[in-house]
C-alpha positions in Angstrom: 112.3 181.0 114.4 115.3 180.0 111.7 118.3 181.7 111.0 121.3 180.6 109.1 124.4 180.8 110.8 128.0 180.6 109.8 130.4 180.3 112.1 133.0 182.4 109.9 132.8 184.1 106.7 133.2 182.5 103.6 131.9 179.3 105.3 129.0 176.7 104.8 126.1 178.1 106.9 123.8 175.6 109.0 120.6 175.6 109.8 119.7 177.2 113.4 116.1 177.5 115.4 116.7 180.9 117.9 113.7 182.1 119.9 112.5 185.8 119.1 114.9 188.6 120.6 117.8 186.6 120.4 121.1 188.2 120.3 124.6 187.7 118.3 125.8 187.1 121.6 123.1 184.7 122.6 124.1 182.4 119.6 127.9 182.4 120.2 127.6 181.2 123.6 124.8 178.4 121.9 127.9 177.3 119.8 131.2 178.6 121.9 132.7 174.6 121.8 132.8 174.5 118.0 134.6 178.1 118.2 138.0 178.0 117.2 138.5 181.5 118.8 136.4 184.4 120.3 133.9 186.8 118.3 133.8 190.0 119.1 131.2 191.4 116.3 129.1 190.0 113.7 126.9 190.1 110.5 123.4 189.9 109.9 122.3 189.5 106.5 125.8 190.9 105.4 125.7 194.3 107.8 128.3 194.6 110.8 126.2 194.8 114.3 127.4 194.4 117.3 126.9 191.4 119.7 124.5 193.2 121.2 122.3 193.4 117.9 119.1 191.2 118.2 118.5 188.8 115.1 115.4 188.7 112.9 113.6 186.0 111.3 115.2 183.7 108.8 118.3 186.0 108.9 121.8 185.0 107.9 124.5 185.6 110.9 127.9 185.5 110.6 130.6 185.8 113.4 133.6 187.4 113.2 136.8 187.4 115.3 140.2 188.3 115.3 141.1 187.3 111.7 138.0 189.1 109.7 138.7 193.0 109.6 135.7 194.1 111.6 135.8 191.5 113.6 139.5 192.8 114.3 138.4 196.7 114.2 135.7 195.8 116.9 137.9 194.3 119.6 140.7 197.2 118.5 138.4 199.6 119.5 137.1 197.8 122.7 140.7 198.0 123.8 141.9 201.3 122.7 138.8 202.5 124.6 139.3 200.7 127.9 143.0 202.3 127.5 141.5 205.5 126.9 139.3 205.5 129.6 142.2 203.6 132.0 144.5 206.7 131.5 142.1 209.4 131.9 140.7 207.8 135.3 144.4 207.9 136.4 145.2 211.2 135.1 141.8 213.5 134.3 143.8 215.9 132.5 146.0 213.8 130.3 145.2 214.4 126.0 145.1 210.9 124.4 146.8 210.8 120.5 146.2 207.2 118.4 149.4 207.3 116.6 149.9 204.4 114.4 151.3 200.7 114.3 154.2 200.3 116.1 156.0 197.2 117.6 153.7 194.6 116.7 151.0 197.3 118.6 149.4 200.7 118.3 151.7 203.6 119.1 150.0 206.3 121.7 151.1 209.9 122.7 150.0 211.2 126.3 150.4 214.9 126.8 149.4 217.6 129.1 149.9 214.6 131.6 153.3 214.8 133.3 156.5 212.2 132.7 155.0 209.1 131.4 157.2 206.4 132.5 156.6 202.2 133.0 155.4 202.6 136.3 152.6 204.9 134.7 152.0 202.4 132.2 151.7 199.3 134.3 149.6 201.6 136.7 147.5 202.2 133.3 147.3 198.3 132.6 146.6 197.4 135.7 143.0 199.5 135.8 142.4 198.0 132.4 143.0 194.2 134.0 140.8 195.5 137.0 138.3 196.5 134.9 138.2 193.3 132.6 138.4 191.1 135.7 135.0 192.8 137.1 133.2 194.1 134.3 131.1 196.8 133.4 128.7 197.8 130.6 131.1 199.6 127.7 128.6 202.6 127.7 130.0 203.0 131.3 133.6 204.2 129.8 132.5 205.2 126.6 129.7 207.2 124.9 131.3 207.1 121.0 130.5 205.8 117.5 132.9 203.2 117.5 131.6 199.4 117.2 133.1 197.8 120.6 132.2 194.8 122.7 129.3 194.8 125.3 131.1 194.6 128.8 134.9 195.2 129.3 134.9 191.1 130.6 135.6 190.9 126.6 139.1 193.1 127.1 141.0 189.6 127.9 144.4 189.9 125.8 146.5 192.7 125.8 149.1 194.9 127.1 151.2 198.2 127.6 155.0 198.8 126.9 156.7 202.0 127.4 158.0 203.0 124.1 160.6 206.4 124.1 157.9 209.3 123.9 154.8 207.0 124.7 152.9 204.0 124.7 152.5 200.8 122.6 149.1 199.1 123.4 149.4 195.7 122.2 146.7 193.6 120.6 146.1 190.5 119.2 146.6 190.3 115.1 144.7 188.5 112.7 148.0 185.8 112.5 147.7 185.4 116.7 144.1 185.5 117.1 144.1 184.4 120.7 147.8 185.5 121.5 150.3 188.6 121.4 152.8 188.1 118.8 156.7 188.3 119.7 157.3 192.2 121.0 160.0 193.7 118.4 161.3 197.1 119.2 161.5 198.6 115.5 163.8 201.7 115.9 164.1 202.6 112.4 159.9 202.3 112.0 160.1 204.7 115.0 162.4 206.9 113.9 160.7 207.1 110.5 156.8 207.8 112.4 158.7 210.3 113.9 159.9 212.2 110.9 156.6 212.0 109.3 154.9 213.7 112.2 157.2 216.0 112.0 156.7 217.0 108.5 153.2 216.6 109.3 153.2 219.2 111.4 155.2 221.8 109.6 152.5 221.5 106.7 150.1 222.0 109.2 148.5 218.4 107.9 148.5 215.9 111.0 144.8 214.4 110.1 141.8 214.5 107.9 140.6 217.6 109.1 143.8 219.7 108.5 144.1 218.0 104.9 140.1 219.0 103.8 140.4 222.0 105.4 143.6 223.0 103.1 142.0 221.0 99.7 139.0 223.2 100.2 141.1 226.5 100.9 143.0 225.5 97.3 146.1 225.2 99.1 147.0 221.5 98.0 149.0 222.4 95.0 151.8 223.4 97.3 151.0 220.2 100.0 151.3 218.0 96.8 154.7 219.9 95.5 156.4 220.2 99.0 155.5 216.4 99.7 157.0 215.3 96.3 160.1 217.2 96.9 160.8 215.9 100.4 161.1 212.6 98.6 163.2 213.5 96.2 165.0 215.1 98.5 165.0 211.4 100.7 166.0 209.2 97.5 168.6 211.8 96.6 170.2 211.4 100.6 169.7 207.4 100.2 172.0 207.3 96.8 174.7 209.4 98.4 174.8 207.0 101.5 175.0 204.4 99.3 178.2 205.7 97.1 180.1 206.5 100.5 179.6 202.8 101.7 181.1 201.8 98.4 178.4 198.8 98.4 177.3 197.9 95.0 174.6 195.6 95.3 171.6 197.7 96.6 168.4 195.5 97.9 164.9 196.8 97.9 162.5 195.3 99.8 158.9 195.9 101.1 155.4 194.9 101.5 153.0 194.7 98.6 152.1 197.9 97.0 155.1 200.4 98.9 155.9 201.8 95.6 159.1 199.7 95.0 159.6 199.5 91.5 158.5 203.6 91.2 161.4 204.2 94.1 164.2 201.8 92.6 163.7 203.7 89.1 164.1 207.4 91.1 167.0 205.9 93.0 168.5 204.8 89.7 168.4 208.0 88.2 169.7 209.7 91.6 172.6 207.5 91.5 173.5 208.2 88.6 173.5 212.0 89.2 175.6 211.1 92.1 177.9 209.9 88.5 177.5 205.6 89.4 175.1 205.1 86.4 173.3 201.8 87.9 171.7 198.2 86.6 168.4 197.7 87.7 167.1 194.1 87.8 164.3 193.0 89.3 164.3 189.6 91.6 161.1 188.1 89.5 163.1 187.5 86.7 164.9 184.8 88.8 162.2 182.6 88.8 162.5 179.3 88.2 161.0 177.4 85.4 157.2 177.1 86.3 157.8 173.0 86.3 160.0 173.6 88.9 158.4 175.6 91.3 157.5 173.6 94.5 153.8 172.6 95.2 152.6 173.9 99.1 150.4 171.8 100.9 147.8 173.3 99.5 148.6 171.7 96.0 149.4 175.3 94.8 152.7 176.9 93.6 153.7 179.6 95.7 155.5 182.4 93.8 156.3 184.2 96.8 158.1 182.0 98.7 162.1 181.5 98.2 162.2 178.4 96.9 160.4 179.7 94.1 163.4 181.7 93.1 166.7 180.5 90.9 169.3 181.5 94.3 172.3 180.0 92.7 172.0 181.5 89.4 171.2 185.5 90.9 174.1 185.0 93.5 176.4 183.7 91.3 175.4 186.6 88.7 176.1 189.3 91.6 179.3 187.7 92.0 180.3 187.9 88.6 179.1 191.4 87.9 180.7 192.6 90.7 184.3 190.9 89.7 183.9 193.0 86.1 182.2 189.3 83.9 179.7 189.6 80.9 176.7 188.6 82.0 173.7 187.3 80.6 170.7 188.2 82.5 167.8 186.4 82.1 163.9 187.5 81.5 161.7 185.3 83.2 158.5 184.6 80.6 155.4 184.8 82.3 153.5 182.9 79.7 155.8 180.0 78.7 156.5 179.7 82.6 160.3 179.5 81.4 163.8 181.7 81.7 164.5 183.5 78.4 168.9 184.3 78.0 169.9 186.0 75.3 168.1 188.9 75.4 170.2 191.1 78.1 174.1 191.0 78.5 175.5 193.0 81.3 178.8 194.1 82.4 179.8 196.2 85.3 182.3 199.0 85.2 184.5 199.2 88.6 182.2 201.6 90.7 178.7 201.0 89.4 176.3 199.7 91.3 173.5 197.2 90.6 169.8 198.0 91.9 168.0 195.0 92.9 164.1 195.2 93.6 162.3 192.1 95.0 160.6 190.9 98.3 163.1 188.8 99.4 166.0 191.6 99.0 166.4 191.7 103.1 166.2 187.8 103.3 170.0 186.5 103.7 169.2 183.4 102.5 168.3 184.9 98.9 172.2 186.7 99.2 174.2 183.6 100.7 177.3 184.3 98.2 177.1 187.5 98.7 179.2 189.2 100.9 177.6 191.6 103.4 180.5 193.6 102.8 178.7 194.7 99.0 175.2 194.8 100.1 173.4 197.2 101.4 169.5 196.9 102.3 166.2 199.2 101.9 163.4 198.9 103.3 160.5 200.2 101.6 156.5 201.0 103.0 153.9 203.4 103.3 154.0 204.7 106.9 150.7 206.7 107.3 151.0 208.9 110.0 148.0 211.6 109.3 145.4 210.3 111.5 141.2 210.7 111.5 141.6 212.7 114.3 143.5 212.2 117.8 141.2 209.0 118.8 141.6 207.2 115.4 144.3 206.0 112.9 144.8 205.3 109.3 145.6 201.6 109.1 148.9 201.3 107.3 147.6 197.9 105.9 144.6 199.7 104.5 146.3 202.4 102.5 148.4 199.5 100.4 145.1 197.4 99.9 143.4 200.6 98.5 146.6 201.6 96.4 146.2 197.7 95.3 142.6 197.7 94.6 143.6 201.1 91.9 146.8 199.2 90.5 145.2 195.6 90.0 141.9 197.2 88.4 144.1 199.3 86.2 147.2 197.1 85.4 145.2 193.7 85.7 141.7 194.0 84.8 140.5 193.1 88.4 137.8 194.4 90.2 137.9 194.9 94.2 136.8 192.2 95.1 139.1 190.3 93.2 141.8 192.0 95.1 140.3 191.8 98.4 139.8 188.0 98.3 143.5 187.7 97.4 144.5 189.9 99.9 144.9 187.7 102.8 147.2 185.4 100.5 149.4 188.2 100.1 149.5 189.1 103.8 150.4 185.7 104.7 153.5 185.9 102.4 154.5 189.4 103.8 154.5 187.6 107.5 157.2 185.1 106.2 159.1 186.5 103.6 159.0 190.5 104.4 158.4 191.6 107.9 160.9 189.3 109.8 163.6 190.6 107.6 162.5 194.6 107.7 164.9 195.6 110.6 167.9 194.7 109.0 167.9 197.2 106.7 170.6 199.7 106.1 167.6 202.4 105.4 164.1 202.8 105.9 162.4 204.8 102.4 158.6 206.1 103.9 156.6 206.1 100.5 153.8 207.9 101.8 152.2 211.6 100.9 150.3 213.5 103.4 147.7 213.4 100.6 147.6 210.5 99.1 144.0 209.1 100.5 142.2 212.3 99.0 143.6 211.6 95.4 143.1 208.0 95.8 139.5 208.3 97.1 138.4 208.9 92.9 140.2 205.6 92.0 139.0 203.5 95.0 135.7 204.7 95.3 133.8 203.7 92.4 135.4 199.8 92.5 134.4 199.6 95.8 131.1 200.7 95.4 130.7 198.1 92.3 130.3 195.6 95.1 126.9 194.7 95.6 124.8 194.6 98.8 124.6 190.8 98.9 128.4 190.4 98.0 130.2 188.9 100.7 132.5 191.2 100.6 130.4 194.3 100.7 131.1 195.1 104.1 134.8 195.0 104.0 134.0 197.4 100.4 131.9 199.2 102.9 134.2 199.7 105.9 137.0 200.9 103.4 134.7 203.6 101.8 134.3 204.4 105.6 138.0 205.7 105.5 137.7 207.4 102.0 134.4 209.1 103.8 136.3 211.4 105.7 139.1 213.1 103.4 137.8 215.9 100.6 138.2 214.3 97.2 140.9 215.8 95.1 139.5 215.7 91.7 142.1 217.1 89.5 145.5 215.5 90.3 147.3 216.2 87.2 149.6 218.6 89.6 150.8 215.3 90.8 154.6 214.5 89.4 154.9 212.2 86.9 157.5 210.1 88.4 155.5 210.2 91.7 155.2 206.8 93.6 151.8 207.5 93.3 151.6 207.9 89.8 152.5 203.5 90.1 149.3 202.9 91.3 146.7 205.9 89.6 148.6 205.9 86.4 150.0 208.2 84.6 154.2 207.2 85.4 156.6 208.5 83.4 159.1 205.7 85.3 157.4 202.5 85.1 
C-alpha cells in the first residue's frame, strides 16, 4: 500500500509503498541513512502517534525529532519517566516533583527520600544507562498517559547533576538535537524558582489543581490582588537598589514576550517615587537605516541581531546624557525604514537616571563606551513555577508563545498560526542575542502570576482553535490547548490592574 512520507514537517513528502500493519517505527528504520537525527514520535495524517502507531492506507506520515515540539515533548517524557522509575527502584518511598527548566535541564525535587547527594544521583543515572543499555518495553516502567518511546533502548542522551535542593535531568534541546548543550549553573534563575515556590505555597497555588479549585471557590479576586502587589512590591525593591548603586543607565533585557516594556514603564514611575524622575528610551529606536541593515545568509535582514543597531550613536548618546549634554534622541520610522531627529531633545539632570529597554541591554558589546561603573542590568522573564501536578510542568517557553499568540493577534492582526510559524525565528535570536548574556544581570524581575494561564486561556483559546484539522500546524494549536485544558477559565478579568504586565498582552494597559 502508498503512503506519503515526510521526513520532517514543513517538508516535500515522497512517495512510499509500506506493507499492511506497518509501523511509524518500521518506516524510520526503512529511511534511518537519510535521517539527519533520531525520531522519537510522529504524525499520521496530521495527529501525533506514537512510533508504535500502525499506518493506514494512502496516509500522510511525518516524523518528528528533537527540534519539532512533540517530537521534543515525546522523548522529554521518555526520559523524565525512566528517571522517575530509576529513583523509585532505588528508593520505593521517595515523592518525585517536576519542577521547571533549570540549567540548560529540568529541575526535580526528591522528598520523603533521605539526603540526596551526587552519589545518589549518579547511582540514579547509572540504573537509567543500565536500563537503556538492555532495554525493556516502556509499559514495564510506566503505566501513564504520556506519549513516550517504545523501549527504554531510545533513552540514549542525557544526564543527572546535583543541583542545591535537587536534581537537574538534562536533555537534549531543539538547538542540540543529538547533544547536551554547555551545563550553566544559573544562580539567580534558581534563586528566583525558589521564591516563586515559595509564594506559591503561601497562596496555597503550587499547580492547576490548587488554582481551579480556588477560581471555582471565588477566591481569585484576592490571588489576582496579592500577586499584583508582590510585584509592585518587587519593581518598587529593584528602583531603590538601583538609586543606592548610583548607576544611571538601567538595561532591560529578556526574551520575547516577558513583559519588558509594561515593567520598564512601572520601574519608571517607581523611580521616580524614589524622587530620580527617569528617561525611558527604547533600544529599537537605534536602528539603523533599513538600507543599512546587514543581509544574513539567508538573503534576509535580521532586526534582531546587533549589527542591526546604530552602537556608536546610542553609546555615544549615554555618554553625553550622562555628562549633563542636550540631546537629540532619535525615533526610528518604521515605514520610511529611516531615523527621524528633531522630534525629542533630552537633557539629564545630575542624579536622574535613564531606563533603557531592548534585547541586547545585557550584551556588552551594545554598551562598549559605557562604563560598567553606570550600568546596571535586568533581567526580565516569565518563570512559571505552578506545575500540572507533581509529574508535569508548565513549559516556560510555552507561556510567552501563548502571551504572543494574544499580543500579535491583538496588536498586529495575526492569527496563531502566523505567530507560531514565526516562532522558531524568534527562538533562534533569543539563543544568540538573550540567553548567553542573562547571568550577568545585576537583578532578575519574574513577570509571571500564579494565574495568568486561566485568564489567558479566553484569549488563546479561540485563535488556536481557528486552526483547521488539515493545517500543519494543528497539532502544535492542539498540544497548546492541551495546557489551557487543564486550568478553570477566568472569564471576567476586569479585577486585573490596569498597569498589570499582563494587561501588555490581553489589553486593556493603562502603561503602554
Amino acid at each position: 500500500m502508498n503512503i506519503i512520507l515526510k521526513l520532517a514537517p514543513k517538508t516535500a513528502g515522497m512517495a512510499m509503498e509500506i506493507s499492511q500493519g506497518t509501523t511509524v517505527d518500521e518506516i524510520v528504520q526503512m529511511v534511518r541513512e537519510q535521517l539527519p537525527y533520531r525520531v522519537y514520535a510522529g504524525r499520521i495524517n496530521n495527529k501525533v502517534v506514537p512510533l508504535t502507531a500502525q499506518v493506514p492506507a494512502g496516509a500522510e506520515v511525518v516524523l518528528l525529532d528533537m527540534r519539532d515540539p512533540d517530537g521534543k515533548e515525546a522523548y522529554q517524557n521518555s526520559v523524565l519517566r525512566l528517571y522517575m522509575a530509576a529513583v523509585k527502584a532505588e528508593r520505593p518511598e521517595a515523592g518525585i516533583v517536576i519542577s521547571s527548566s533549570l540549567n540548560r535541564g529540568i529541575f526535580t525535587f526528591i522528598h520523603n527520600a533521605g539526603e540526596i547527594t551526587q552519589e545518589f544521583a549518579d547511582t540514579v543515572e547509572k540504573r537509567m544507562r543500565a536500563w537503556s543499555k538492555s532495554p525493556v518495553d516502556f509499559t514495564e516502567i510506566y503505566d501513564g498517559p504520556d506519549l513516550v518511546v517504545p523501549t527504554t533502548g531510545y533513552v540514549r542522551n542525557f544526564d543527572l547533576k546535583l543541583c542545591r535542593s535537587g536534581i537537574v535531568v538534562r536533555i537534549p534541546e531543539d538547538t542540540h538535537p543529538e547533544g547536551l548543550a554547555p551545563y550553566r549553573d544559573d544562580v539567580k534563575l534558581y534563586d528566583a524558582f525558589a521564591v516563586e515556590n515559595q509564594w506559591g505555597e503561601k497562596l496555597g497555588i503550587c499547580n492547576f489543581t490548587d488554582l481551579n479549585r480556588t477560581i471555582e471557590a471565588g477566591g481569585i479576586k484576592d490571588v489576582i490582588l496579592v500577586s499584583e502587589a508582590l510585584h509592585e512590591k518587587n519593581v518598587a525593591e529593584i528602583a531603590s537598589r538601583i538609586i543606592e548603586s548610583g548607576k544611571r543607565i538601567v538595561l532591560i533585557a529578556g526574551p520575547s514576550s516577558s513583559g519588558k516594556t509594561s515593567f520598564a514603564k512601572r520601574l519608571c514611575t517607581q523611580l521616580w517615587v524614589c524622587g530620580s524622575k527617569p528617561v525611558y528610551l527604547g533600544t529599537d529606536d537605534y536602528y539603523l537605516d533599513r538600507d543599512k541593515i546587514p543581509v544574513g545568509p539567508d538573503g534576509k535582514q535580521n532586526f534582531e541581531n546587533l549589527d542591526s543597531i546604530d552602537v556608536e550613536l546610542f553609546n555615544r548618546q549615554m555618554n553625553d546624557l550622562l555628562a549633563g549634554k542636550e540631546v537629540d534622541i532619535p525615533r526610528f520610522d518604521f515605514q520610511s525604514g529611516k531615523q527621524v531627529f528633531g522630534e525629542r531633545i533630552e537633557k539629564l539632570g545630575p542624579d536622574q537616571p535613564v531606563v533603557i529597554e531592548g534585547i541586547h541591554g545585557l550584551n556588552d558589546a551594545m554598551t562598549p563606551s559605557i562604563s560598567a561603573d553606570d550600568k546596571f542590568k535586568i533581567y526580565i522573564s516569565p518563570l512559571t513555577q505552578i506545575r500540572i501536578d507533581e509529574h508535569h510542568r508548565v513549559p516556560l517557553t510555552d507561556v510567552r508563545k501563548l502571551r504572543r499568540i494574544i499580543r500579535d493577534a491583538a496588536k498586529r492582526g495575526w492569527s496563531a498560526k502566523q505567530t507560531i510559524n514565526a516562532w522558531p525565528d524568534v527562538r533562534a535570536g533569543e539563543d544568540v542575542n538573550i540567553f548567553p548574556y542573562s547571568s550577568s544581570a545585576d537583578v532578575l524581575f519574574n513577570s509571571t502570576q500564579v494565574y495568568e494561564l486561566a485568564v489567558i486561556k479566553k484569549y488563546a483559546r479561540p485563535l488556536l482553535e481557528a486552526i483547521p484539522e488539515d493545517d500543519e500546524d494543528y497539532c502544535e494549536a492542539q498540544r497548546l490547548l492541551r495546557l489551557l485544558s487543564h486550568v478553570t477559565e477566568i472569564e471576567d478579568d476586569r479585577v486585573v490592574a490596569s498597569n498589570s504586565i499582563l494587561r501588555e498582552f490581553i489589553g486593556g494597559s493603562t502603561i503602554v
